[in-house]
Each structure stands twice: as C-alpha cells, then as structure tokens.
N, C-alpha and C positions, 0 to 999 in steps of 0.2 A: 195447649198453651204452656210455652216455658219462661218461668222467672231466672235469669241468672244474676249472680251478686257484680255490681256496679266495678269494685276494682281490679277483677281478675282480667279484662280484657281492655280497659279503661287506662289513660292518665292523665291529670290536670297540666292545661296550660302555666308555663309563669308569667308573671307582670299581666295577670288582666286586667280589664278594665275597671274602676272602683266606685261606676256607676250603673245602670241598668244597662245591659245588652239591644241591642234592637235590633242586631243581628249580623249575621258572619256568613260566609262563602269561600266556598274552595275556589280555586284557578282551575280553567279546564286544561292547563299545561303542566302542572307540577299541583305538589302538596301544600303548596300556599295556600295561610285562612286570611281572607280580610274581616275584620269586625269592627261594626260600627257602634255607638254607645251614648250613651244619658250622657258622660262625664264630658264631651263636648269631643272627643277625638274619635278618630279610624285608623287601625292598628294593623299589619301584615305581620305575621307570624310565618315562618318556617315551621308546620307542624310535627314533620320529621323528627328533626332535631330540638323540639322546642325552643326554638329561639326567637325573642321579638326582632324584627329586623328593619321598622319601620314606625312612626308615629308621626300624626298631623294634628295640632288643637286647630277648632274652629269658634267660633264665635256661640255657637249654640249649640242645642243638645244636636245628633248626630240622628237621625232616623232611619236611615239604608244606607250601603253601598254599594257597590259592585267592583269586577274587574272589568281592564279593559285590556291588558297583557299582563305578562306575570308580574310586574313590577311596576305597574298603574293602574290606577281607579277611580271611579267617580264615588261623590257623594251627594248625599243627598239632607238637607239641613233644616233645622228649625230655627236660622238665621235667615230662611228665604235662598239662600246663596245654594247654585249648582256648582261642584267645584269637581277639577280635576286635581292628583294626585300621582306624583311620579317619588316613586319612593327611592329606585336605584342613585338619583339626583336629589334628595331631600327638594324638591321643587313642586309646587302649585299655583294655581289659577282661577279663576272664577266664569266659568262659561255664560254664566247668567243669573236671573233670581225669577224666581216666582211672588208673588203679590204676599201669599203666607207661606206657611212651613211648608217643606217639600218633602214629604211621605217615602217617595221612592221613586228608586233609578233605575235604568238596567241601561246596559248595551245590545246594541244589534248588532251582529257582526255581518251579516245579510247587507242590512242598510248602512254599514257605516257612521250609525246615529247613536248620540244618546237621548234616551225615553227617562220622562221626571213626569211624576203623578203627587200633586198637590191638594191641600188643604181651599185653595183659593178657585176649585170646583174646573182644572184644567190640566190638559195634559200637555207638555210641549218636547218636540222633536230638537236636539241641537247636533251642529255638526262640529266634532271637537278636531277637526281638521282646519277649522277656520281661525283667523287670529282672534288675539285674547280681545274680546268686549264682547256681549250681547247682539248689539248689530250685527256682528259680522259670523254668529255661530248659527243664532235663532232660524233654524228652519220652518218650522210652525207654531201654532196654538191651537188647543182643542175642546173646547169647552165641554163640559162634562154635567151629567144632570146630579151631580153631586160631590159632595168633598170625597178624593179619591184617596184610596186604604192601600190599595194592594196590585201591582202590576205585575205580568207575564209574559214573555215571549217566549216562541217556537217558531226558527224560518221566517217565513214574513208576519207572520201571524202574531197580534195584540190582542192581548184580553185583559180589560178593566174593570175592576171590583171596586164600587163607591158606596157612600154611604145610603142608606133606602134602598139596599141591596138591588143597586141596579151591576151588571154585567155588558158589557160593551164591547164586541168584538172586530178589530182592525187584519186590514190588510197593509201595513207600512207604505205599499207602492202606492196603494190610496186612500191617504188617510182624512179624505173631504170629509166623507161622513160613515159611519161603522158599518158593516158588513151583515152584524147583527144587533140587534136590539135585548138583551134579556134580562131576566128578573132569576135573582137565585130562589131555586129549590127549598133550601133552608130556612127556616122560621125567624131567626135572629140576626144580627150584623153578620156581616161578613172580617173575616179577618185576616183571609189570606187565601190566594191562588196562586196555583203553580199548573204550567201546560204539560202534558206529558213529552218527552221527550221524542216519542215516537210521531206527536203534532195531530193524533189526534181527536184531542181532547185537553179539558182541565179534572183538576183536583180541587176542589173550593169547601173551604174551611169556615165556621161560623162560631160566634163565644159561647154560643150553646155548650161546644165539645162535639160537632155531628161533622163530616165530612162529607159530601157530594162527587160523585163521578157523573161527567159531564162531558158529552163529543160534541165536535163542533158539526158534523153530519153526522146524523142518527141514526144512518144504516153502517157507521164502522164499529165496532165494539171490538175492540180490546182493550214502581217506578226505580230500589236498588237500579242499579242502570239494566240487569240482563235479563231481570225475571218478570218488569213488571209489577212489581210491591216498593209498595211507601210507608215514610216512615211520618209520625204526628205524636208532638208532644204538648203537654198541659199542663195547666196550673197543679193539676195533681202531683207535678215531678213525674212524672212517666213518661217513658217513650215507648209505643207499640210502631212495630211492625207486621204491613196489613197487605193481605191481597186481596187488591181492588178488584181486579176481574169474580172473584168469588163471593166478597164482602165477608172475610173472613179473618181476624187476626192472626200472625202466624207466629209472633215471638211477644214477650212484654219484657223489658229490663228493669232491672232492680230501683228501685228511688233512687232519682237523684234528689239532692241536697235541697233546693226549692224550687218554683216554677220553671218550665223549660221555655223559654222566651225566642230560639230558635234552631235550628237543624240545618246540616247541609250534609250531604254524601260528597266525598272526593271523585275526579273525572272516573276510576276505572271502580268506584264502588268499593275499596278496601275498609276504606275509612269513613265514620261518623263522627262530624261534631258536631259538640251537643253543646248550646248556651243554658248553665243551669244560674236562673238571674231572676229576682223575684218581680212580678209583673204589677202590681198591687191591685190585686183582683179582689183584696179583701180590705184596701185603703193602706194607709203608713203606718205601720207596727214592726218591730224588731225581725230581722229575716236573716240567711245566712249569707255571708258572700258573696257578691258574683265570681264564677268561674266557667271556664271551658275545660271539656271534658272531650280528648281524644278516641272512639270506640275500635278497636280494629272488628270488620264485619267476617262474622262465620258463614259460608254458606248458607248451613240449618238456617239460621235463622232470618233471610231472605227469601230463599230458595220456598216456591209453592210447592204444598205439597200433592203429589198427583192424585185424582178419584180414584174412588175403590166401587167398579161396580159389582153386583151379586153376581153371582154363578148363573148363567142359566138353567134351567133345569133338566132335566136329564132327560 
C-alpha cells in the first residue's frame, strides 16, 4: 500500500459549492461534473478546463443528481420536487414531486425513464419525454419497505437500498414487484450502492466504514472501468483504492482536507472526483471548506496487482 501526497496529481475546482456536497458525477460523454449540494443548487462544471458552466437554485437543499445528456440533468430535492435541468438553454422544469425529500435520481437510458428514491418510503418511474406536469410524466409508484437511501442501475437492472437495510432488486421491464427480496450483509445502515458496471453485481456501502461485494447470481464472481477496482471514501478524508475481486487494498491517497462526502470516475477512468465536504459525522463544529478535488488516475494505482505463486519444487 502506497500513500502519495494529495497535490502532485490533484486540483481544486473554482466556485464550489459553499454548502455540503451530496454529490457529483461525470458525463458518460465528455469531462463534465454535475454536483449537487446543501446550499440549494446543481452545478455543471467543465472539469477540463475548470470552468463553471452552469448553475440552477432550487427551493431546497439538493440531495442527488444525475445526467441525462451532456448538457442536462435531473435532480433530486428536499423541496419534494423531481426537476429537470437543461443548462446549454439555462431552462428547467418540474417532472413531479414526491410526498418528502427525494434522496435520489438516476436515468435509464435502457428505459428512457427517470428513477427517484424517496424519504416518503417510494420509488417512482417518470418519463421526461412527456409534457411538463406530473400527469402526463408519472409512469409509476413503488412502494418500498422503507425510507429509500441509495439507488442503482445497470441495463435493466434496479437495486434499492433503504432504510432497515432492506435491498430490493428490479427489472425496469417489470417493475410490479422486485425480482429479489434482500437484506444487506452489513451490520449498520446502509449508505450507498453502486451496480458493477459489468451488471453483475453490486458494491454496498454501510456507516460503519465496511463495504460488501454482492451478485445478483451467485454462481458469477467477478470497478476503475478496466480492472475491476473501486474506489471508497470516509469521514476519515481518505480515499482508497480496492480490489474487490481479492478484498485487497491497492492504493490510499494522501488526506484530503475533511470528510469525503462523494466520488466519481470520468467515462474512460482518467480522472477522479473527489467531493472533500464535511458530513457532520461528529455534529456542527468548525471544518474546512467544501471543495472538489480533480485526481488524474495512474494506472499503478488501479491496476490489480497479479499473484505470485511459489516455485514448484524441483
């Protein structure tokens, strides 16, 4: 395990947000970050060039976004409101609302849907092809055995992380009722899932600090995009890089500045951002900054290292 020093490969965003983070995403089309935030906006950034190229207030703090092309997005609000986002047009809309805060978004690009996972214990389908109101987007509702934390997709595949660590796994084409039923691994809440890329399987994350590797068929066993390793950051200001197929760490980066509040890899893996935003994991006390933190990725420190086995004997 290698420490390297935070600014040699590192560099801070301008104009970030100047309230907690809740998190940011690459474009899978260019180096665009969208980040979403406490101070009530979602932000598009050119990370290239570091330039802000975009900003929306909303009515409430901001809890996820996503993209949905390079130059629009949903969000996801603790106004209740599902909102679109067209930044080349400074223009938005309101797809809909959920009853409380709305947790998180994602698009499908499979289904043509946007997916919202809510505090008011629901998940719903919209179709943002439809005109602007609620009526006319609302493709489903999905009731959920609990306030919902953290959502996923991969192809047609949904996976739902709620509160009493229930797990919930969808097929989009039919989402009458879940494919599977499960209960996370993990001792403590759950705090975040991400599907593998390769579909299959998840990554599920708990505030413990412990991580779970998790297929959705038990007989496939096999996240950087090429190798198969992911990356997890903490309240400690740390971000490791880990290969899951071995359960072995493969890099740790130098501290960042205060708690890592989120992560995302760019589409070809060059790049890591990093949201260093303090999470108040130890309540309201004086902390540094929120900032974003551009990483460009080395091989080494992705890259699994191959076994060494012995000699056989002579």
């Amino acid at each position: 395990m290698t420490s390297v020093p935070t600014p040699a490969l590192s560099r801070e965003l301008s104009n970030p947000p100047v309230d907690g983070i809740s998190n940011l995403r690459f474009s899978n089309h260019s180096d665009h970050l969208l980040v979403s935030s406490w101070d009530k906006t979602v932000r598009l950034y050119d990370a290239s060039t570091n330039v802000l190229r975009g900003e929306f207030m909303h009515g409430g703090p901001v809890l996820d976004c996503c993209f949905h092309d390079d130059s629009s997005g949903f969000s996801a609000s603790a106004d209740n409101t599902v909102r679109r986002l067209v930044f080349n047009h400074g223009k938005e809309d309101i797809l809909g609302r959920h009853d409380a805060p709305v947790r998180c978004v994602e698009y499908s690009y499979s289904a043509g849907q946007v997916i919202t996972g809510s505090w008011d214990r629901t998940i719903k389908c919209w179709d943002p092809r439809g005109a602007s109101g609620q009526e006319h987007t609302l493709v489903g509702t999905y009731a959920q055995p609990e306030r919902v934390y953290s959502l996923s997709l991969v192809g047609n595949r949904l996976v739902v992380a709620t509160a009493g660590r229930h797990v919930n796994i969808y097929d989009l084409r039919n989402m009458s009722q879940p494919e599977q039923r499960r209960e996370s691994s993990l001792k403590y809440q759950t705090r975040c899932i991400r599907c593998y890329p390769n579909g299959t399987g998840y990554a599920l994350s708990s505030v413990e600090g412990r991580v779970a590797m998790e297929f959705f068929d038990l007989s496939e066993a096999s996240q950087a995009k090429n190798y198969g390793t992911f990356a997890t950051g903490g309240c400690d200001g740390f971000v490791n890089v880990w290969d899951g197929n071995n359960k072995k760490r493969l890099y740790q980066y130098s501290k960042y500045p205060t708690s890592i509040a989120a992560l995302s890899f760019s589409r070809d893996g060059r790049l890591l951002a990093v949201a260093s935003s303090y999470t108040y994991e130890e309540g309201d006390k004086p902390h540094e900054p929120d900032a974003i933190f551009i990483r460009s990725i080395n091989e080494i420190e992705v890259k699994p290292k191959p076994k060494v086995y012995p000699n056989p004997p002579a």
